[in-house]
N, C-alpha and C positions, 0 to 999 in steps of 0.2 A: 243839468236836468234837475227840475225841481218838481215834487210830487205837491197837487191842490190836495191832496188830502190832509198834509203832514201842517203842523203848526213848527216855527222854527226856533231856535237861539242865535244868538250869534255869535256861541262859540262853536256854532256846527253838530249841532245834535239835534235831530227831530222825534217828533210824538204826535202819533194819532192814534184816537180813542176810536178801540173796537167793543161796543159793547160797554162792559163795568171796568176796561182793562185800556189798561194806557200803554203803549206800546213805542220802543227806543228805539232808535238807532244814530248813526250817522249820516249825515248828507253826500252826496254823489260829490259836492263841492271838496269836504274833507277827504274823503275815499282818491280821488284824484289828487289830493295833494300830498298826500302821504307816500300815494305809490303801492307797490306791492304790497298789501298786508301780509305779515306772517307770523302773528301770535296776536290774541287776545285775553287777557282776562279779564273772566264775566264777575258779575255783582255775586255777593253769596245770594242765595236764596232765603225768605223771609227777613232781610233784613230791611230796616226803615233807610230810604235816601233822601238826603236832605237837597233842596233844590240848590245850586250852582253847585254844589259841592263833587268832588272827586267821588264817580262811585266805577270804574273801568280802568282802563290802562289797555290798549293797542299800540303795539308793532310794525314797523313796514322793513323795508330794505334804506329806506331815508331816513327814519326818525323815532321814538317813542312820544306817545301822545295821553295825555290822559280822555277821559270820558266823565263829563259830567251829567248831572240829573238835570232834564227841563225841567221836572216838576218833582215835587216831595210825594213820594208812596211808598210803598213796603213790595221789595221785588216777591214776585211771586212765578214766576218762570224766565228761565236765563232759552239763550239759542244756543243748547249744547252742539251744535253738529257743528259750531264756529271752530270749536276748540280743535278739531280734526281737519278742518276746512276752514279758515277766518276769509278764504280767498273769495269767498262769496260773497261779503261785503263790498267787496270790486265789481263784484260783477251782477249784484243786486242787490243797493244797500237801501232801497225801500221794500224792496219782498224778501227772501229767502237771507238778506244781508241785517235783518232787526237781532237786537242783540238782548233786551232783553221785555219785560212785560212789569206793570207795575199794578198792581190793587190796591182799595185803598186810597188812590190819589187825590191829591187837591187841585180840586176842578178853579177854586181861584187862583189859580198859578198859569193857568189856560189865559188868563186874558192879558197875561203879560207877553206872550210867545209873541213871533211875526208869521204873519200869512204868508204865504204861497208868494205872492206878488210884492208883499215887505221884504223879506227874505232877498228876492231876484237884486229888490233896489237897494240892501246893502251890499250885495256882493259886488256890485257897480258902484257903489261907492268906495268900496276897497283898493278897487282894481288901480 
């Protein structure tokens, strides 16, 4: 499953812009390969994240993963209820599975990302 609204990486992180605010997560694609998640930890809060760079780290029953930034902004809301629940990521990692919110972003970071349909055809390129 791949959401048209999300812009992608291709190390499996998406971001779409609600408003002033850029918004994380992980793809259905990652979420499925990992398996069970069962820990997260989120960005601090106010802190500046530098695009490719390690700003997360997720758990499953398979693997430890890190989480990188699509784009450079300054966190400004994390999805605390992860930390109680990371299992929502599984089971909706473009609604209630976003991990965290960024202000601040660099909107020229946006035109390096892949669409919806870019996205589909690396993942078929992978396979």
């Amino acid at each position: 499953m791949v959401s048209e609204e999300c812009l992608y990486t291709k190390t499996h992180e998406w971001v779409r812009i609600e408003g002033e605010l850029a918004v994380v997560g992980i793809t259905d694609h990652a979420q499925r390969a990992l398996g069970d998640i069962t820990f997260i930890e989120l960005p601090q809060l106010h802190v500046e994240v530098e695009r490719g760079k390690e700003c997360a780290t997720i758990e499953s029953v398979k693997a430890a993963s890190d989480i990188y930034a699509p784009i450079s902004g300054e966190v400004f809301e994390v999805n605390a209820s992860l930390e109680g629940a990371p299992e929502k990521i599984n089971h909706d990692p473009y609604g209630e599975g976003w991990i965290f919110k960024l202000k601040d972003y660099n909107r020229n970071h946006l035109s390096s990302l892949l669409n919806a349909s870019a996205y589909e055809a690396f993942l078929e390129s992978e396979a």
